[in-house]
Backbone bond lengths (Angstrom), bond angles and torsions (degrees), N, CA, C in turn:
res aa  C-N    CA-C-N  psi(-1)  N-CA   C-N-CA  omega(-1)  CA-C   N-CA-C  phi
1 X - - - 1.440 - - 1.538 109.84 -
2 X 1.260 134.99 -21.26 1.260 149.58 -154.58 1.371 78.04 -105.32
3 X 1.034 147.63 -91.66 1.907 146.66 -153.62 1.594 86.25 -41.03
4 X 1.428 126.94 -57.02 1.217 111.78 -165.32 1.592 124.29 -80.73
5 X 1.092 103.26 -28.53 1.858 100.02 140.05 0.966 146.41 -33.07
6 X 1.686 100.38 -45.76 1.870 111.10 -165.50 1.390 91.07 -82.40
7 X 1.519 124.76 -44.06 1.328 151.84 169.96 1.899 98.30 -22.73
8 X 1.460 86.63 -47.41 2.073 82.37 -152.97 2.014 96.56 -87.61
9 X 1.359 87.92 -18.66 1.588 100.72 177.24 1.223 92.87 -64.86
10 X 0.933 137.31 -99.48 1.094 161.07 -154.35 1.653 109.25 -37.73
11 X 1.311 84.13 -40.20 2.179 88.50 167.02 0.811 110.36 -84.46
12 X 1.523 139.88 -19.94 1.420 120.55 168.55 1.222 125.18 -89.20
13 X 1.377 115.61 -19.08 1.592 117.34 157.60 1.178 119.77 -65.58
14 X 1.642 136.74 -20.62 1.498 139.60 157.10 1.109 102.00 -33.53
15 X 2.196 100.85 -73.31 1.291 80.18 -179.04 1.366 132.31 -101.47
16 X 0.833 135.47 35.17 1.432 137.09 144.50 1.792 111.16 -54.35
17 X 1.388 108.10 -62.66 1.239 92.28 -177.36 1.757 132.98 -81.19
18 X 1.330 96.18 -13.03 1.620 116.00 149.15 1.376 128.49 -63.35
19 X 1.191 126.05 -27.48 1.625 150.03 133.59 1.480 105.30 -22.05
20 X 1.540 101.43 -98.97 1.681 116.16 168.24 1.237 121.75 -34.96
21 X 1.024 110.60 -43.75 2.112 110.39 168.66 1.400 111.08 -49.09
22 X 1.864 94.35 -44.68 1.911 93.48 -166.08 1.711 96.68 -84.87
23 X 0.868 122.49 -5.59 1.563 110.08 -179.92 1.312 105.97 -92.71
24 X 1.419 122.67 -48.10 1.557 118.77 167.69 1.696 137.69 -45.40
25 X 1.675 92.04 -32.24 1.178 117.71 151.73 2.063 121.28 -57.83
26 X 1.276 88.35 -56.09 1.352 85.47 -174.54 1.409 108.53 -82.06
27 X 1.310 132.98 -35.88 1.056 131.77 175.53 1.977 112.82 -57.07
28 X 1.332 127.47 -7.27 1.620 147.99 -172.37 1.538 91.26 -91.02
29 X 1.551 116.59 -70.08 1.582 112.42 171.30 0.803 119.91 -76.24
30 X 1.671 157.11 -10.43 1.361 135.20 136.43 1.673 114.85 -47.70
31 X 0.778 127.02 -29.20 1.748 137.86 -171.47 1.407 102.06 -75.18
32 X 2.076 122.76 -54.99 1.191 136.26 173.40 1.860 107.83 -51.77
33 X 1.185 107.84 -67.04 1.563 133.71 171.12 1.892 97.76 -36.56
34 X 1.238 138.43 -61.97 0.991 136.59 174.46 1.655 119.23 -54.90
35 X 1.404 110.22 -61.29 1.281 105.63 152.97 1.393 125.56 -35.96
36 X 1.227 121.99 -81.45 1.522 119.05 -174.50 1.437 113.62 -28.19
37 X 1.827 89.86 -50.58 2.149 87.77 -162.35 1.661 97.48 -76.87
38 X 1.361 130.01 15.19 1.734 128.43 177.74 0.989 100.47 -102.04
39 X 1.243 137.72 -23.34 1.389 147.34 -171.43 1.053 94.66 -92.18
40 X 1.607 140.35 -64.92 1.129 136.37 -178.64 0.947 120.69 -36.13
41 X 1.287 116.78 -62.69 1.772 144.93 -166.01 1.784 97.91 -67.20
42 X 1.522 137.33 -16.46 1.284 155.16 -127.41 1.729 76.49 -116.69
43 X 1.667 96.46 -70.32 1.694 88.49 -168.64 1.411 122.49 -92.22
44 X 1.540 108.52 15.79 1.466 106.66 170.03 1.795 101.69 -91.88
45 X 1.077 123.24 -21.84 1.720 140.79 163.21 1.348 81.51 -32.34
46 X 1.869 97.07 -90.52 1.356 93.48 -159.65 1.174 143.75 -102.39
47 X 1.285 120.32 34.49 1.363 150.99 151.64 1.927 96.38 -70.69
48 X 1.094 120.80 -83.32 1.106 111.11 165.85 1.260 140.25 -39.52
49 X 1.546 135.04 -22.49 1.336 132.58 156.50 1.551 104.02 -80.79
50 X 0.830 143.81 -39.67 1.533 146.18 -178.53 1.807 98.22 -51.71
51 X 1.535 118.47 -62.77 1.352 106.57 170.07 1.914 120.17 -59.06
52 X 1.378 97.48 -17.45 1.709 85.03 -162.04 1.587 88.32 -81.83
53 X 1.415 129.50 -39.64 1.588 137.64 -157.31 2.531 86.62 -76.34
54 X 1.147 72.57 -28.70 1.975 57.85 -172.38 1.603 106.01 -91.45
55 X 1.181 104.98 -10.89 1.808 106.81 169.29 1.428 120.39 -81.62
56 X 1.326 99.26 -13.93 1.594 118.03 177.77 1.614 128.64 -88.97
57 X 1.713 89.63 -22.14 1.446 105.59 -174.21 1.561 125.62 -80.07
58 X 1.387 120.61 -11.86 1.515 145.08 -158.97 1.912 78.09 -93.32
59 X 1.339 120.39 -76.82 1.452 124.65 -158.68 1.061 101.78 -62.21
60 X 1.401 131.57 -41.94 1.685 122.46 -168.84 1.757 103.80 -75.11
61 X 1.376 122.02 -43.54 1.612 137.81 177.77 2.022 83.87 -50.54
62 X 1.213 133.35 -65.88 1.671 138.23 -154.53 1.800 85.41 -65.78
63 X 1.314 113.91 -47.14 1.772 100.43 -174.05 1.184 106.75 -69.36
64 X 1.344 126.41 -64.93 1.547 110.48 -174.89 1.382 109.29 -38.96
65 X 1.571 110.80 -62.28 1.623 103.81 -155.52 1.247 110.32 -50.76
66 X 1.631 128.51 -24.23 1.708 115.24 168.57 1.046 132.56 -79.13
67 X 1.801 106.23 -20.55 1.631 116.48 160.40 1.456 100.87 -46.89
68 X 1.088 132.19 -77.67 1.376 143.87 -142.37 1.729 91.86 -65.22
69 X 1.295 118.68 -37.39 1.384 104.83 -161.71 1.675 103.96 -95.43
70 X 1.538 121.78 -9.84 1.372 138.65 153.46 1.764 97.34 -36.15
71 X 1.264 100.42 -65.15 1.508 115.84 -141.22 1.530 96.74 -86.18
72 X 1.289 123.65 -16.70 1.500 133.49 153.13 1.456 107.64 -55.82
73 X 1.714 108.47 -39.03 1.683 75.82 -174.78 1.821 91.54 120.43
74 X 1.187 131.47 -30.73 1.080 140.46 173.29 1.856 116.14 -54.69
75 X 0.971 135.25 59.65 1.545 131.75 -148.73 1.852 96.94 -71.94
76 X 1.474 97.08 -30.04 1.690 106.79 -168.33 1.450 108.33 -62.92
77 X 1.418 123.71 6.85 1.318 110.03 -165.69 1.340 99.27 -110.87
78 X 1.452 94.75 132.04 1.547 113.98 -178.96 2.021 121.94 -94.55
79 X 1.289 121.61 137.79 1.705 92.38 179.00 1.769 97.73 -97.41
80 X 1.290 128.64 152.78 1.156 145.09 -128.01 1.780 84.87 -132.66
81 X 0.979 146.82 44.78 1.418 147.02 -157.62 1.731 106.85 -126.21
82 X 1.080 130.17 103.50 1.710 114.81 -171.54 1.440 127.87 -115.16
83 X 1.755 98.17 1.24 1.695 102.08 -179.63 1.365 122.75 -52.44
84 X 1.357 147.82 -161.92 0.791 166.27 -165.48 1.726 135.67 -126.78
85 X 1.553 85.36 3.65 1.665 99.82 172.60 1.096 118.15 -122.30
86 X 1.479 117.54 -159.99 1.713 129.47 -151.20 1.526 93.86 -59.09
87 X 1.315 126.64 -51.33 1.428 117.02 -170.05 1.626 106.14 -79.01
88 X 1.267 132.01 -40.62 1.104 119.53 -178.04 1.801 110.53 -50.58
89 X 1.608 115.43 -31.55 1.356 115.25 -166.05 1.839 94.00 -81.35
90 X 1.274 122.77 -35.87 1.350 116.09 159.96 1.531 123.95 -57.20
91 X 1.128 102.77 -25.03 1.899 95.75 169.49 1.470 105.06 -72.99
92 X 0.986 132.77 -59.53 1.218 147.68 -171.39 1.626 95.69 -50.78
93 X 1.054 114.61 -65.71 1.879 115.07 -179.00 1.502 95.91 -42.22
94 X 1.407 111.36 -72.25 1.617 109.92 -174.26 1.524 126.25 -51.21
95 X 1.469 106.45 -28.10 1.484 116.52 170.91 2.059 119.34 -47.74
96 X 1.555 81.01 -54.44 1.653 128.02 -159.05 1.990 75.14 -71.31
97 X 1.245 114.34 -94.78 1.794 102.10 169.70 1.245 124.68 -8.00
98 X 0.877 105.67 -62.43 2.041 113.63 -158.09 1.650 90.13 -77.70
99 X 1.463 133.69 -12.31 1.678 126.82 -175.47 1.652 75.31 -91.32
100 X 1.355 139.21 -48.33 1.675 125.56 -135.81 1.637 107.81 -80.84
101 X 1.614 90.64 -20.80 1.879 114.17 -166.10 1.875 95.34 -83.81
102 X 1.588 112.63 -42.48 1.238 100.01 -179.23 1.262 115.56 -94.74
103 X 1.469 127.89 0.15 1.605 99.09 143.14 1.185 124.20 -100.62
104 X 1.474 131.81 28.38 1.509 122.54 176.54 1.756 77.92 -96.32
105 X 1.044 117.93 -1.55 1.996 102.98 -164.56 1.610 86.35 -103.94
106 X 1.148 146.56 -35.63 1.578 160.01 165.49 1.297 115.97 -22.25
107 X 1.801 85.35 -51.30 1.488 124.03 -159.84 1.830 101.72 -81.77
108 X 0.958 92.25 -40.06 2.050 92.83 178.58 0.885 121.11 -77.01
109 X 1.575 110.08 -53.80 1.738 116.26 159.58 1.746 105.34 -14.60
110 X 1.708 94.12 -70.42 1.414 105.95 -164.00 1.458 109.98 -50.45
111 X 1.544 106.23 -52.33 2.043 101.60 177.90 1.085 100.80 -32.05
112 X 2.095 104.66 -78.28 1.161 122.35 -162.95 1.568 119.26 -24.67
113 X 1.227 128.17 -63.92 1.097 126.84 159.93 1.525 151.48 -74.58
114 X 1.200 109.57 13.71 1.288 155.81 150.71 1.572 97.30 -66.31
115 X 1.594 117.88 -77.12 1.257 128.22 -158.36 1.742 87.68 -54.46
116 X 1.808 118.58 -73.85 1.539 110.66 -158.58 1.307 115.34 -46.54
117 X 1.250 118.70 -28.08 1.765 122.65 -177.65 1.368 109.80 -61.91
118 X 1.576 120.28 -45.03 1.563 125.40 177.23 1.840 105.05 -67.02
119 X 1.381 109.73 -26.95 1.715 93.62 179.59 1.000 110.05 -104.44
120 X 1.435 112.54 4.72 1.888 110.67 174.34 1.645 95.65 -84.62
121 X 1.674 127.18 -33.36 1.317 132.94 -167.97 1.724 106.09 -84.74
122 X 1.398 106.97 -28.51 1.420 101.12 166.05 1.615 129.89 -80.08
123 X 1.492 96.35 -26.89 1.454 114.64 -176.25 1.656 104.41 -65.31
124 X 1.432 119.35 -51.61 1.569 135.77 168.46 1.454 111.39 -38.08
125 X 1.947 107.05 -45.74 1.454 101.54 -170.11 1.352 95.64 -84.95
126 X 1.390 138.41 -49.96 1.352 119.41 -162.13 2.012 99.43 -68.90
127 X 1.243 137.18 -25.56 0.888 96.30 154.00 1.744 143.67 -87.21
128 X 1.005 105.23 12.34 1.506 112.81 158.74 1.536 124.67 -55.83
129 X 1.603 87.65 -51.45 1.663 113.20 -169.82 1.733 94.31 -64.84
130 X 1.244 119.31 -60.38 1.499 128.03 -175.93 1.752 113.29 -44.22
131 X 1.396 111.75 -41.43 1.330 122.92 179.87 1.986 95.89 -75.39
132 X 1.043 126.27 -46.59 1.361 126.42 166.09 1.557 113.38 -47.86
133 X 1.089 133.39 -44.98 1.508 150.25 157.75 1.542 125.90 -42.51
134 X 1.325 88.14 -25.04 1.744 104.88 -158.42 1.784 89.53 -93.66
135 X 1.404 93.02 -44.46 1.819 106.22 -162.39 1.421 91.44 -79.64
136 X 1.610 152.42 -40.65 0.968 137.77 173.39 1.563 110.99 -70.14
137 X 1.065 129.70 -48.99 1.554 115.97 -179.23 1.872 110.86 -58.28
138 X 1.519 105.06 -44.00 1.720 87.81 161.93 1.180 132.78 -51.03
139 X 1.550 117.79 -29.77 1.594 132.44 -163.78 2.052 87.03 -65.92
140 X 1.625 106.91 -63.97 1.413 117.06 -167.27 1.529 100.98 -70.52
141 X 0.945 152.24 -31.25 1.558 138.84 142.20 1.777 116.97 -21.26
142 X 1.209 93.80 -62.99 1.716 108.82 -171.49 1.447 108.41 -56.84
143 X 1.936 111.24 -50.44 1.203 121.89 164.74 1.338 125.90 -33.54
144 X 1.070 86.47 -61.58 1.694 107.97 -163.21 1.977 112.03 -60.93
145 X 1.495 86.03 -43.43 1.712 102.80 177.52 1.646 100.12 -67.71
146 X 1.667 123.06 -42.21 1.428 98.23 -168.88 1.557 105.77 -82.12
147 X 1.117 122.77 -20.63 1.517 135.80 179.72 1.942 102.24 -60.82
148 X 1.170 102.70 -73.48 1.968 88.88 161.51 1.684 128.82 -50.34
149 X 0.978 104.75 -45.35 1.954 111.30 161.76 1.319 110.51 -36.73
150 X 1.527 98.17 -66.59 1.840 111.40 -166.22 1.643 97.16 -75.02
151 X 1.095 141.25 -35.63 1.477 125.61 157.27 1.347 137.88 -59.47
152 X 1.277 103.53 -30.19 1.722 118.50 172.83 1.318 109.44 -71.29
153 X 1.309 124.63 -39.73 1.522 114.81 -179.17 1.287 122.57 -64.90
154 X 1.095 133.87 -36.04 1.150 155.12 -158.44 2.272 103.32 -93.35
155 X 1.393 86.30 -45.82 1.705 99.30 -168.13 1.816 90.17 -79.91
156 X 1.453 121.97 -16.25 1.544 134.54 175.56 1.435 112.78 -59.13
157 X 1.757 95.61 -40.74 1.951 101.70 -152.49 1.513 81.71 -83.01
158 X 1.737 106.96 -57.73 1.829 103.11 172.79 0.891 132.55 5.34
159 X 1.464 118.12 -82.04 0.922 161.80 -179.69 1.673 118.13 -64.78
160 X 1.339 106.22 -34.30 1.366 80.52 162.67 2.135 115.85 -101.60
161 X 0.921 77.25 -4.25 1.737 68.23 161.50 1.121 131.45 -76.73
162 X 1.205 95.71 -51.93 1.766 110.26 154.64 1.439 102.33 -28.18
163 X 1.183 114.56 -81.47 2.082 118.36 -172.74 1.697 90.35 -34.42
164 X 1.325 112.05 -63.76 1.823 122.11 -165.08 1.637 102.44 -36.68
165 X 1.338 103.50 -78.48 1.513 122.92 -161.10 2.075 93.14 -59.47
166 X 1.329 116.02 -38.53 1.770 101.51 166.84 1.371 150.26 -88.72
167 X 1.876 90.29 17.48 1.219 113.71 168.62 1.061 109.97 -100.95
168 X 1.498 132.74 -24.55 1.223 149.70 -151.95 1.587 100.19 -101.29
């Protein structure tokens, strides 16, 4: 009974350690197998951010360049972008801006020149009025000088009789 013991021992430690071989084994290509698909999975990452960061770069390059040309002063510039997502709805905002900015600027022009026309039309009348000012204070100059003339002659002869008749 003991031979056939050591016997069954002994076969099950075969496989036991024939077991452990195949698990060490398999446990080497699960380990390899993990690697590969991390590596894989590594450059589909960044294969895939490389397209998402360069699909991104065309719309953000079209916003700045109208910021910058906004801020130049350029109001006419439109961004040309028509998809249907977050940046397309930001073109459209910025589009929709750059129309609201160039007619509030349309719009001043228009005061603005509105305004110089009213002080070029006031400036004309007050000098009208001033040249009217000019011609009446000469008028009362002239007055005034023949009004002392025409009194002096008369207050002259007066006056000298007066001297006559109080010497006399």
């Amino acid at each position: 009974l003991e031979t056939l013991i050591t016997a069954a021992v002994n076969g099950e430690h075969a496989e036991v350690v024939k077991g452990d071989a195949e698990a060490k084994q398999l446990s080497q290509r699960l380990m390899i197998a993990t690697l590969i698909l991390l590596g894989l999975l590594l450059v589909i990452a960044l294969g895939s951010g490389f397209l998402f960061a360069r699909s991104l770069q065309a719309p953000i390059r079209a916003l700045t360049e109208g910021a910058v040309a906004i801020g130049r002063g350029d109001l006419g510039h439109r961004i040309a972008y028509a998809r249907e997502d977050e940046l397309g709805l930001l073109a459209q905002r910025f589009n929709a801006m750059a129309d609201e900015l160039q007619g509030q600027r349309e719009a001043l022009l228009a005061a603005r020149s509105d305004l110089e026309r009213q002080v070029a039309e006031r400036t004309r009348e007050l000098s009208q009025a001033n040249e009217q000012l000019t011609a009446l204070d000469g008028q009362r100059v002239r007055l005034l000088a023949d009004i002392s003339h025409e009194l002096r002659t008369p207050l002259t002869v007066l006056r000298g009789e007066a001297e006559v008749t109080l010497r006399g």
